[in-house]
C-alpha positions in Angstrom: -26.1 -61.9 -72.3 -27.7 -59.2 -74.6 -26.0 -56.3 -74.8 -27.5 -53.7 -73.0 -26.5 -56.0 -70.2 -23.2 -55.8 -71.5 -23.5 -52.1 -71.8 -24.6 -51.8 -68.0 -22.3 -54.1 -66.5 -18.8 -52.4 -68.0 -20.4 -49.1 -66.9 -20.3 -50.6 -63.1 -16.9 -51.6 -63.5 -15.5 -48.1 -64.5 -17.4 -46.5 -61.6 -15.4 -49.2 -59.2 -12.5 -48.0 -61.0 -12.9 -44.6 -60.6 -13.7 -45.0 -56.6 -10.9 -46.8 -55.9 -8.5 -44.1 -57.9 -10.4 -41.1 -55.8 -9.6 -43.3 -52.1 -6.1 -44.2 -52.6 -4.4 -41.5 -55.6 -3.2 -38.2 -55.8 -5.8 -35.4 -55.5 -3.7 -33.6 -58.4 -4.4 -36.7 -60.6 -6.7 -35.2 -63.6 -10.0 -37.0 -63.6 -10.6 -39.4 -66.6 -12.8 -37.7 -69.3 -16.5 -38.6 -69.2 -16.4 -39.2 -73.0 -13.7 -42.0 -72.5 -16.0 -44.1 -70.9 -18.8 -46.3 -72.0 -21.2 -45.4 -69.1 -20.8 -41.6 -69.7 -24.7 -41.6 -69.7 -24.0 -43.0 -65.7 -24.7 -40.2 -63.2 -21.9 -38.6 -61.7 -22.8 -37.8 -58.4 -22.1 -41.1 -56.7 -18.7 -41.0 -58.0 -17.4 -37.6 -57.1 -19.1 -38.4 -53.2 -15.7 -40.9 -51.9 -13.5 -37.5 -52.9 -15.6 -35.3 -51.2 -15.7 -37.5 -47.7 -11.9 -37.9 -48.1 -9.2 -34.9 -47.7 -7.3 -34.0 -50.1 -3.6 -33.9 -49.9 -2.4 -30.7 -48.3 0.3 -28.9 -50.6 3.6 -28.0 -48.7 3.4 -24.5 -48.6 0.3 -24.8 -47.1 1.0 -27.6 -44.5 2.2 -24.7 -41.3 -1.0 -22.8 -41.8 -3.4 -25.9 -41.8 -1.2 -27.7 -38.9 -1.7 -24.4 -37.3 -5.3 -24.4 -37.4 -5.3 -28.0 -36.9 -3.4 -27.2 -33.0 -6.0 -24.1 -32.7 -8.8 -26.8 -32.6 -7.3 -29.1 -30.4 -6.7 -26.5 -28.1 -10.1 -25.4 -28.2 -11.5 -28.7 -27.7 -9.2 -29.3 -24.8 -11.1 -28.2 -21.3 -9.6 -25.5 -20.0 -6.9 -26.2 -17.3 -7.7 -24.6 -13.8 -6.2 -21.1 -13.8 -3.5 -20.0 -11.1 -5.5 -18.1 -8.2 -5.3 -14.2 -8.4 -2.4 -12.6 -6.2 -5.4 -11.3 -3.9 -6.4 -14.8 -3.7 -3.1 -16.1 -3.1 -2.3 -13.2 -0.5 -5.7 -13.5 1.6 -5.2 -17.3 1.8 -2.0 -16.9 3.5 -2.3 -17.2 6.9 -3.0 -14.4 9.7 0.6 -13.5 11.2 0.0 -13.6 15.2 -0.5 -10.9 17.4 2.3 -10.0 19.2 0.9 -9.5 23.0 2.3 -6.4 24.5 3.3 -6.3 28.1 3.7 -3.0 30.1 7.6 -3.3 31.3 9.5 -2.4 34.4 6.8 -1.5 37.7 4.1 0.4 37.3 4.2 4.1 38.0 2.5 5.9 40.5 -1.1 7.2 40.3 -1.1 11.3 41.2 2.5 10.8 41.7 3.8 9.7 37.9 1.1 10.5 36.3 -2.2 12.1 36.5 -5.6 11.4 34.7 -7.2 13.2 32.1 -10.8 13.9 32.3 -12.5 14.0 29.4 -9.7 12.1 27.4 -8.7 14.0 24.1 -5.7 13.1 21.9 -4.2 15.8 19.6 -4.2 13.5 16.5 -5.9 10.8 15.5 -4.2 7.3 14.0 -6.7 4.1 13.5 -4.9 1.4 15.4 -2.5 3.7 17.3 -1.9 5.0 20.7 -0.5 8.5 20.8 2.1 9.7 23.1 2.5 13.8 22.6 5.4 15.4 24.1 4.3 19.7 25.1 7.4 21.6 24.6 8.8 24.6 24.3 12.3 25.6 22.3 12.6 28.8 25.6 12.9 25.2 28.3 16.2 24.6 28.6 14.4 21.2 30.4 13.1 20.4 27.0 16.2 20.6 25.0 17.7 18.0 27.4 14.6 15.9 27.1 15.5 16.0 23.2 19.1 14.5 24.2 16.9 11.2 25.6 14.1 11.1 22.7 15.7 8.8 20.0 17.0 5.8 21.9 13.6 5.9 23.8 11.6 6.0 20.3 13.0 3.1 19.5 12.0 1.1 22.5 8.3 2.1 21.5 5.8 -0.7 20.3 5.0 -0.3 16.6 1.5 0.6 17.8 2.5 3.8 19.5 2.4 7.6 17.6 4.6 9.9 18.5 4.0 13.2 18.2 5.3 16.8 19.7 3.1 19.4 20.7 4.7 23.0 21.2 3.2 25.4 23.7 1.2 28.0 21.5 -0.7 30.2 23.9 0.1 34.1 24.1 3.8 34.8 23.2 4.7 31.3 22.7 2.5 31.3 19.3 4.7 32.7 16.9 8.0 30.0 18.0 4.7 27.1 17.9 4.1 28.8 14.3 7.7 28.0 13.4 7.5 24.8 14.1 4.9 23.9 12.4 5.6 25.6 9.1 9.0 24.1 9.4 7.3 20.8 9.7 5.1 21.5 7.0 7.9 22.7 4.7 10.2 19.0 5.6 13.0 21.1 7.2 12.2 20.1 11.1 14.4 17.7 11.7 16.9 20.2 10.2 15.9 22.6 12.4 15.1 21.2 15.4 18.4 21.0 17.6 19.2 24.7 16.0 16.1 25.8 17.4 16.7 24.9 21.0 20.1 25.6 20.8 19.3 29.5 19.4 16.5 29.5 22.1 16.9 27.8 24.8 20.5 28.1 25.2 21.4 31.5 23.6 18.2 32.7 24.2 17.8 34.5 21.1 14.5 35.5 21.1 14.6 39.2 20.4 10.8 40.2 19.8 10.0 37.1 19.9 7.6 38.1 16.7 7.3 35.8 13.3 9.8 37.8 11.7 12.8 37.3 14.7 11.9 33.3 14.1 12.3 33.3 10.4 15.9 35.2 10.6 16.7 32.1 13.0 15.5 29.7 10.5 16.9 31.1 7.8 20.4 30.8 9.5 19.2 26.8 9.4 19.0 26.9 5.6 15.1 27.9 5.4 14.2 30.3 2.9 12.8 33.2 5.0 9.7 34.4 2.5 8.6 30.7 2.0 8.7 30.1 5.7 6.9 33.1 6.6 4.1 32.6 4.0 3.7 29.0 5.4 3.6 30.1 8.9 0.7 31.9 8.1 -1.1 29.4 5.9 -4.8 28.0 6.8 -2.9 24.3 7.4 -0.6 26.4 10.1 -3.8 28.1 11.7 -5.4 25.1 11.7 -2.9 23.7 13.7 -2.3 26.1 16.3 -6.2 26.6 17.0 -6.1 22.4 17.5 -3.4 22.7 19.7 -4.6 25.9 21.9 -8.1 24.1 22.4 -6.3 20.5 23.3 -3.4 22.0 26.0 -6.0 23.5 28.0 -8.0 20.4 28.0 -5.0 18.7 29.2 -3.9 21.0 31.9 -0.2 20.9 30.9 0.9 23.7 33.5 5.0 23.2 32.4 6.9 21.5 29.7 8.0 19.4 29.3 5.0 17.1 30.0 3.7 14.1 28.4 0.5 13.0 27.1 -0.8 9.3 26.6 -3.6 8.3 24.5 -4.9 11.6 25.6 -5.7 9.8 29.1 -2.9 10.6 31.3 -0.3 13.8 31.8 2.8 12.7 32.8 5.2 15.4 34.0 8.7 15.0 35.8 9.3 13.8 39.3 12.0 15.2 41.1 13.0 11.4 42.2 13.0 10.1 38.5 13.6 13.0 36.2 13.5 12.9 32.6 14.3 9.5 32.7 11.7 8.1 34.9 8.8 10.6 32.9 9.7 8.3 30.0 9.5 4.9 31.0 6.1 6.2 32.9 4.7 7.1 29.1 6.4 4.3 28.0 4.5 2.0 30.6 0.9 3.4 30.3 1.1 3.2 26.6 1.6 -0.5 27.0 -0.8 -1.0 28.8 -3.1 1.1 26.5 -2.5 -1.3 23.7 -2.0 -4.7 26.2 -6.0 -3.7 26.8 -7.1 -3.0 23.0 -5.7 -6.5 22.2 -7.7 -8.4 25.2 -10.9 -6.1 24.2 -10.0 -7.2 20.2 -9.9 -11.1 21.1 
């Protein structure tokens, strides 16, 4: 073998040497110098290409920030698990609760005797989804104040769908007493006020005048501040109000109080056979029916 053969053939054996040290040793192992071996005229390019395609050992201060990064990935190159449905999404999937039919109880009331159409209709408020029942009062009827006695255990026999409201006669000299109920309404202080009221009017009959001023020294005896009442009586929300409920009382006919109004259809006064009690369960009666007829129309 001559010996440039020689020459060649060691130079192939350090390179195996050095491939085998980069694969399987320490990265932190110092490299053999080039000058130490007898091929150091060998390119070193094919050598340093196994360390390169082989990661080096990761030191241990670095090993949470690397395993870190290492869990990023795999998170990222995990498909995304299906999300929970938005809360909307959850509640509009939930089924429809059913309709609660509503069924006019007891016998049904007398037409022209009971009660009495209303041609046009006209209803003094108006609620999406509700049938009004307005009771047109006076705090002077002494009628009325017993009427008030009756109000909450009937209110509470009323389908959810019903909206009851109270309408005070406001024409002439009952306008300033309407104005005092409505600014006492406006103000929160009316079911404060409102026994006091019948009680001071209707059954003391303390009047006086019977000007705004004589109804904010009886409201002030209720707790109401008397300025504050006063100004609100005469706000734009109060004259509002009264010029709604002028217009809609004439449209009714209401010809005594108390009287009450359904849906703005029918005007049901007392009967001297069924009183108060009877006038009641005749509003209460048409105003199921009212709604009985919305749901069949709505199915």
């Amino acid at each position: 073998m001559s010996r440039l053969n020689v020459v060649a053939t060691r130079g192939l054996i350090a390179l195996g040497l050095l491939a085998l040290a980069a694969c399987g040793g320490e990265s932190s192992a110092p490299n053999p110098p080039a000058a130490s071996t007898p091929a150091a005229s060998a390119p070193a390019a094919p050598a340093e290409a196994p360390a390169e395609a082989t990661p080096a050992a990761v030191p241990a201060d670095a090993a949470p920030t690397q395993a870190a990064a290492a869990e990023a990935d795999a998170v990222e190159a995990t498909p995304d698990a299906p999300s929970a449905p938005p809360q909307a999404a959850v509640a509009d999937a939930a089924p429809a609760q059913p309709v609660v039919p509503v069924v006019p109880e007891g016998p049904e009331p007398r037409l022209g005797t009971d009660y009495q159409p209303i041609d046009p209709p006209q209803t003094l408020t108006s609620v999406p989804g509700k049938v009004e029942i307005a009771e047109v009062f006076s705090y002077t009827c002494i009628h009325c104040a017993r009427l008030q006695t009756l109000l909450p255990a009937w209110e509470a026999s009323l389908p959810p769908q019903v909206n009851f409201v109270q309408a005070p006669m406001s024409h002439g000299a009952f306008e300033p007493i309407a104005r005092g109920f409505y600014a006492a309404q406006a103000m929160g202080m009316l079911e404060q006020t409102q026994a006091g009221m019948f009680k001071a009017l209707a059954e003391q009959q303390r009047l006086g005048a019977g000007k705004i001023d004589d109804i904010a020294k009886l409201y002030a005896e209720l707790g109401v501040d008397a300025e504050a009442f006063k100004a609100t009586a005469a706000s734009f929300a109060v004259n509002t109000q009264i010029s709604r409920s002028q217009k809609t009382l004439v449209r009714w006919g209401v010809e005594s109080t108390p009287t009450l109004v359904v849906a703005g259809k029918y005007r049901v006064p007392p009967t001297g056979d069924r009183g108060h009690e009877g006038m009641l369960q005749t509003a209460r009666w048409l105003a199921q029916r009212e709604i009985a007829q919305q749901q069949a129309a709505a199915r």
